[in-house]
N, C-alpha and C positions, 0 to 999 in steps of 0.2 A: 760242371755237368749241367743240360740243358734242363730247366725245368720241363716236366712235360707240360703238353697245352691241355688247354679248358675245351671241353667236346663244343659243336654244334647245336646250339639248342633249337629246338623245333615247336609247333605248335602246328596242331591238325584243325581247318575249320570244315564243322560238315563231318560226321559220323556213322554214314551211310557204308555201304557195300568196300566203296575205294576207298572211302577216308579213315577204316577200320584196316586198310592192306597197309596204307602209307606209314599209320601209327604204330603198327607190329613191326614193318622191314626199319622205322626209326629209332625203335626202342630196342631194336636186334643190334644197331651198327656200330662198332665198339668206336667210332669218333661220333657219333650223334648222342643226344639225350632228348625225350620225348621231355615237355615239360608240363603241357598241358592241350587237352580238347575244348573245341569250343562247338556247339550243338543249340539250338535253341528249346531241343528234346530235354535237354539236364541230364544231370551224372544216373539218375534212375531209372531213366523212361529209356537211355539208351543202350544198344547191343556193344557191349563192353567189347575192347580189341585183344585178340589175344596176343601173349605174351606181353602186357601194360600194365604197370603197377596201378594197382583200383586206389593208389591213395593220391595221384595226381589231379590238377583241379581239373575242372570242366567246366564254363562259362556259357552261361545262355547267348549271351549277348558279346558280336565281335568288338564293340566300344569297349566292353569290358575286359575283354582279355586284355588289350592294347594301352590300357592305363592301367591294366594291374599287373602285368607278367611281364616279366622280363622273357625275352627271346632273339633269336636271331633270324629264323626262318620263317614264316608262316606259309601251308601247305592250303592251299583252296579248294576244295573234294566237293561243292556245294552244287547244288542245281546249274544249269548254263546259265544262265538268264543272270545269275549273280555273278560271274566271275570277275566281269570288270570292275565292278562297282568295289565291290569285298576287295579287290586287288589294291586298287587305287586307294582305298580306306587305307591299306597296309603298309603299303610306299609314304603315303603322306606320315604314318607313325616312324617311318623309319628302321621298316623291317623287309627283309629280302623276299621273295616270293615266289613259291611255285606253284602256277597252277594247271590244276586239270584242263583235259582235251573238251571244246576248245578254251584257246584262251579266251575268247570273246564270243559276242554273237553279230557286230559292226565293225568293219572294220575302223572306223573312226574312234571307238571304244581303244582300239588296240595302240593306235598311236597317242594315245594319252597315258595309257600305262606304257608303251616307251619312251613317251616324252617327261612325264615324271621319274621313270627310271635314271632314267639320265642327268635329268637335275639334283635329285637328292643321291648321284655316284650307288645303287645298290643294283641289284641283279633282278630280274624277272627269269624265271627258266619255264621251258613249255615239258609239256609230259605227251610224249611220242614213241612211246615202250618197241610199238615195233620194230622200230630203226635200230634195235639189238636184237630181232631175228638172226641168225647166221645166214640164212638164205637171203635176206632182207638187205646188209650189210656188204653179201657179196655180190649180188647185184649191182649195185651202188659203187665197186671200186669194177666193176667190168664193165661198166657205162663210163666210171669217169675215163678208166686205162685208154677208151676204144678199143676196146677186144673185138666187140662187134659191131665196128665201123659206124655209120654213118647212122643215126635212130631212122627209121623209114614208120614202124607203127609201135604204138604203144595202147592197148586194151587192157583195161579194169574191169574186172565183173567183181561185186559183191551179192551175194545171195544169201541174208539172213534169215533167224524166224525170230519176231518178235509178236505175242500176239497175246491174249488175255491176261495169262500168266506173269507177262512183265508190267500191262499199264493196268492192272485192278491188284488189288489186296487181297486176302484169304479169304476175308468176309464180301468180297468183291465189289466194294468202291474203290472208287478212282485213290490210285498209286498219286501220292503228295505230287508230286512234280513230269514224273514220266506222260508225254502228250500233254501236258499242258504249253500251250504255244509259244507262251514268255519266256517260260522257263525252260523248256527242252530245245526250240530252235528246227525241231525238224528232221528227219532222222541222214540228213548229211553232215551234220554238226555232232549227234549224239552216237550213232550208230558206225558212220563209214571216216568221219575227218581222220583216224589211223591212216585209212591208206591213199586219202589228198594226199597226207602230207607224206607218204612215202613216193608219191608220184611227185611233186615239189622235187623233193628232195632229191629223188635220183635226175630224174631229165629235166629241170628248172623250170622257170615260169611256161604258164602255159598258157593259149590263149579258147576262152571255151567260145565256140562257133557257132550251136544249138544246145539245146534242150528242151526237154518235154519230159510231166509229169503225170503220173497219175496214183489216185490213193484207188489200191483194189481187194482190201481186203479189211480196210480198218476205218470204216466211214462210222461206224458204231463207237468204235474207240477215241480218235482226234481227226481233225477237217484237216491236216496235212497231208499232202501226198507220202506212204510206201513205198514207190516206185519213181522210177525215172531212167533215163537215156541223155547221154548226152557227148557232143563232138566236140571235138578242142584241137589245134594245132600246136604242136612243137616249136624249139625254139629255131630248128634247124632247118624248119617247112617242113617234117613229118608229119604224121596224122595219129592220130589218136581218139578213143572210145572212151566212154563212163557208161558202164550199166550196172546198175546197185536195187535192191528190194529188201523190204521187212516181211513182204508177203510168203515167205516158203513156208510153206506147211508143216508142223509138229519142232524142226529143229534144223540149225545152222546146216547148208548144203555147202559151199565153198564160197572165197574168197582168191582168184588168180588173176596172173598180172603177168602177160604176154609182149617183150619184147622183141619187135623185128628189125636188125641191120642189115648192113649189106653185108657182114661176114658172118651172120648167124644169127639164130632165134633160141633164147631162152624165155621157162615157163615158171612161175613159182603159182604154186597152190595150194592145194587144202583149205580145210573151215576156216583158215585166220590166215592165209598167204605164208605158211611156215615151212613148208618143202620144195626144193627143186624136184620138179617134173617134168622139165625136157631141156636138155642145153645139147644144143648143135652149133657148136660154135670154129669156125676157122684155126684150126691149130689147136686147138685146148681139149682136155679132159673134162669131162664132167668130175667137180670136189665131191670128195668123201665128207659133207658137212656135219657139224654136231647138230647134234639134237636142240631142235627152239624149247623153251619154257613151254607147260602145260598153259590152259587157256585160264583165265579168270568165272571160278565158277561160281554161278549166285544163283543153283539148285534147277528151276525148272529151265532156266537157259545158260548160255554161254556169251562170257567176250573175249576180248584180244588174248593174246600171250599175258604171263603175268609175268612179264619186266622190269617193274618196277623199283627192284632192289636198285637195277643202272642208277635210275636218274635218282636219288637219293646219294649213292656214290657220286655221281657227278657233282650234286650240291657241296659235299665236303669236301670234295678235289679243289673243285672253283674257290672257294673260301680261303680254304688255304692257300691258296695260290702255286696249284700243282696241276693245274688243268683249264683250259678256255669251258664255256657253258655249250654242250653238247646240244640243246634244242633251242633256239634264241628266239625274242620276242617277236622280232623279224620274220621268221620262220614259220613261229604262229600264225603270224599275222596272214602271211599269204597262203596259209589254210583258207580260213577266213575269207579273202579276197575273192578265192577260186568258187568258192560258195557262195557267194554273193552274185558275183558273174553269172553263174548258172541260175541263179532265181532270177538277176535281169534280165538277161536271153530269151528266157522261156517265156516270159510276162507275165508268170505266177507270180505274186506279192510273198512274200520270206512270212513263216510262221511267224505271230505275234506282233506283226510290224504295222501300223495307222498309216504310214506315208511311203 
């Protein structure tokens, strides 16, 4: 008889909103074991996760956990501005890594944590919860099938509300990291790279053609732009749109994503792109789809779908060797890329960046 196996151990860095979801869906999943947080906050100052046993360590300092805990995983939940840096620390310890959206803030950051990935044989996995939408998903196999022929346009709108309430505190200074330039990136890396990389991912590389920014509502809060437009062509010679804002007033208005072929036009929408709303497509029925995950709630606003539980599955799948890595560093990466493209186009200089 087989002995059973030893679970997945994990380690959360970064204590915050996600890295308090990551810790609960870890210490939920009957092949993982949470082992330890690490926070620069300490086991006192920080909003404990629920469902964690309070008698696990918590480490100020990532050098610390890394020479004193044993693990297999380490989760990166930390500011943007750190993810590479923290990543690459983790791969050189010899520990697997997944980290939050984005992976990076350069893409040259990002070919170093796959370049390291590569040499020390361990995994990088990216967190792209959407991409387990059902509408999201089924998009995505009616692009690859060709159901609807030939892509001709593809349009993104994102229309958030991010505004006092997320970048100031109760007592109302400035929120640790949220708009600070280093560390947040800008709200196409913090706010919208969900649904880059759902446009990645369904119609492939893209090439952006323009853009233009403007900040219209939060010159008070960070010198980045809220706002932006921007044209990109297909791989196919179609055309395509980006329009995204942090500027909507009081609360999330929608997120949709408007595919046109030559055998038909499908729409997905709502606040987070989670519903089919309109499919005319050559031959086909509109699916009776299940219901997406509620959004990630953190009180005065809202984010994505909380799917998170997937990519945690996914990690123990991959490990065991029962499954490929669902969101790849590659994949990241050309998040990443696509965002960078659109700051060079436009000849806005990228939040935080001297050159």
């Amino acid at each position: 008889m087989d002995s059973p196996q030893l679970p997945i151990r994990f380690a959360v860095i970064g204590v915050g909103h996600i890295g308090r979801r990551h810790a609960s869906l870890i210490a939920a999943h009957p092949e993982a074991q949470l082992v330890a947080l690490c926070d620069p906050l300490g086991k006192t100052e920080i909003q404990w996760p629920e469902g964690v046993d309070e008698s696990i360590a918590c480490y100020k300092r990532l050098d610390e956990l890394l020479s004193r805990q044993a693990f297999d995983v380490a989760v990166v939940c930390t500011p943007n501005g750190l993810h590479a840096s923290q990543g690459l620390q983790c791969l050189r310890a010899g520990r697997n890594v997944v980290i939050e959206k984005p992976m990076a803030l350069r893409t040259q950051d990002c070919d170093a944590l796959i370049a390291l990935a590569r040499q020390r044989q361990l995994h990088v996995f990216g967190v792209m919860q959407n991409r387990y939408s059902p509408a999201a998903a089924w998009l995505k196999e009616l692009v690859a099938g060709q159901h609807v022929g030939q892509i001709l346009q593809v349009h993104l709108d994102c229309f958030w509300n991010r505004d006092d309430r997320y970048y100031r505190l109760a007592d109302g200074s400035p929120h640790a990291w949220h708009g600070d330039a280093t560390l947040d990136g800008g709200v196409l890396y913090t706010q919208f790279a969900h649904f880059i990389d759902l446009l990645c991912w369904t119609f492939g590389d893209i090439q952006v053609l323009h853009a233009q920014f403007a900040n219209q509502t939060h010159t008070a809060i960070h010198d980045f732009a809220d706002t932006g437009m921007v044209h990109f062509s297909l791989p196919n010679g179609g055309l395509g749109s980006l329009t995204f804002s942090t500027a909507i007033w009081d609360r999330n208005f929608e997120s949709t994503l408007t595919a046109i072929g030559t055998r038909g036009t499908v729409k997905l929408g709502g606040q987070y792109m989670n519903e089919l709303q309109y499919c005319h497509v050559e031959g086909l029925l509109a699916p009776a789809l299940p219901p997406s995950a509620p959004p990630n709630n953190y009180g005065p606003y809202q984010g994505s779908a909380a799917n998170h539980h997937f990519v945690i599955d996914n990690v123990v799948d991959v490990l065991r060797g029962r499954a490929p890595v669902a969101t790849t560093a590659e994949e990241g990466r050309a998040v990443v890329k696509v965002i960078e493209d659109i700051y060079r186009v436009s000849g806005v200089q990228e939040p935080g960046r001297t050159s």
